[in-house]
C-alpha positions in Angstrom: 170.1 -29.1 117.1 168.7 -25.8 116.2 165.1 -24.5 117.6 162.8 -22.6 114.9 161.0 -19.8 116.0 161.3 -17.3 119.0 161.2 -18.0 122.2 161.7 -16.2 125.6 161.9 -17.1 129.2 160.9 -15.2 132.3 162.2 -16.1 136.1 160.0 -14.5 138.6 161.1 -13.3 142.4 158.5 -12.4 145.0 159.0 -10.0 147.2 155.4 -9.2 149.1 154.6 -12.7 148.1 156.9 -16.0 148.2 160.4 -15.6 146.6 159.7 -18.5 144.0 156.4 -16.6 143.1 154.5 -20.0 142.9 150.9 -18.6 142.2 152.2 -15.8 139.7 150.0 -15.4 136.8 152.1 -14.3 133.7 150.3 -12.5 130.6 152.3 -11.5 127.5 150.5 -9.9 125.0 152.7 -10.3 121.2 153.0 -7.4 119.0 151.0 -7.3 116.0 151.3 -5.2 112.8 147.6 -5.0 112.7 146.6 -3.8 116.0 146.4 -6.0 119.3 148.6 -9.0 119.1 148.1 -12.9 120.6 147.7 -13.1 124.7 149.8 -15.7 126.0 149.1 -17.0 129.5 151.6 -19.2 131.6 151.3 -19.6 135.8 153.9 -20.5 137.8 153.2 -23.6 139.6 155.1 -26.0 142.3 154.8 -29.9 142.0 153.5 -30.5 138.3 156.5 -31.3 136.4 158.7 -34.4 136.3 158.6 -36.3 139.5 157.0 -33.5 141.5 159.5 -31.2 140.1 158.9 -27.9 138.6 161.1 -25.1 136.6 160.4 -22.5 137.9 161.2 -20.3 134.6 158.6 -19.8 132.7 158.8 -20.5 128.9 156.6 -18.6 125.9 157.4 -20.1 122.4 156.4 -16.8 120.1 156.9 -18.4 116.6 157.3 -15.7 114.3 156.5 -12.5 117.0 159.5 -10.6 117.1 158.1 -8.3 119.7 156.3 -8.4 123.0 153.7 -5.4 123.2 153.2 -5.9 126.9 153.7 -8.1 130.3 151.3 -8.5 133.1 151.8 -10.4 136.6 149.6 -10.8 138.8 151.7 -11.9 142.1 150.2 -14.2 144.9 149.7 -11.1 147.1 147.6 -9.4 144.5 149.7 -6.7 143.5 149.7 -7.0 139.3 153.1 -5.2 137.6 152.1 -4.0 134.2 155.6 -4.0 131.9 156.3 -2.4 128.6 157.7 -5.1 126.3 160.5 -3.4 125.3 161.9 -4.2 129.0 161.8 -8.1 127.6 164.4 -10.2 125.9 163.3 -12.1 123.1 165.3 -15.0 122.9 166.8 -14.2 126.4 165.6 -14.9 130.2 165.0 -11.6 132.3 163.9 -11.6 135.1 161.6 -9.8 137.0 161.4 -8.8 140.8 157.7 -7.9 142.3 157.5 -4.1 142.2 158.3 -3.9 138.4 162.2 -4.2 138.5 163.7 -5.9 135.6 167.0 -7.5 134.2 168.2 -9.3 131.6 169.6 -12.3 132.3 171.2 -13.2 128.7 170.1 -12.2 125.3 171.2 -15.9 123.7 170.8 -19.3 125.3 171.4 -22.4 123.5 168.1 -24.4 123.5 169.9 -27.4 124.3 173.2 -26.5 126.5 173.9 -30.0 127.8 173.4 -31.7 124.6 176.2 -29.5 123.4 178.5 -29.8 126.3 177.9 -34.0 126.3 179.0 -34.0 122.4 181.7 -32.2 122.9 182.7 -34.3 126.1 182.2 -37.4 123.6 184.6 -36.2 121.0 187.5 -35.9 123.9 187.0 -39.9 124.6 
């Protein structure tokens, strides 16, 4: 199964505020040929998924944007990192650490690992 579109995902870690940065508000702004792109807005929350569960990576579907022109977080203790978006992965995780510090965590993930891994496991039967 193949996605269409961009994508990218972020993982969070507080520092100042609580390492699963539960409260984090996430703006990406896209890049745009003509001037200031799409804002894209995501929070990171605890308890609203599945059965009280949450993933704590925090997905932005970008259809066509190839580029991210910025990043802003405001962390639960109020301090707010302002990232260039050339620090982020597109099509990739990176993650980012209160105070600003970022890494890439891949630069390809399959959109649907365990789907692949349980066909392949069928074929061996």
């Amino acid at each position: 199964m193949r996605s269409s579109g961009n994508w990218l995902q972020l993982s969070l870690a507080g520092d100042r505020s609580n390492a699963d940065a539960v409260g984090a508000k996430v703006s990406l702004t896209l890049a745009s040929d003509s001037g200031q792109g799409k804002t894209l807005t995501r929070w990171v929350e605890a308890g609203s998924g599945y059965a009280s569960q949450s993933a704590f990576p925090l997905h932005f579907g970008l259809s066509d944007a190839t580029r991210v022109e910025s990043v802003e977080i405001t962390w639960p203790s109020g301090h707010v990192d302002r990232l260039s978006g050339a620090d982020i992965t597109i099509n990739g995780r990176t993650r980012i650490e209160e105070g600003g510090r970022v890494a890439s965590l891949s630069t390809t993930v399959a959109a649907r690992p365990e789907i692949e891994s349980g066909a392949a496991n069928a074929d061996r039967s």
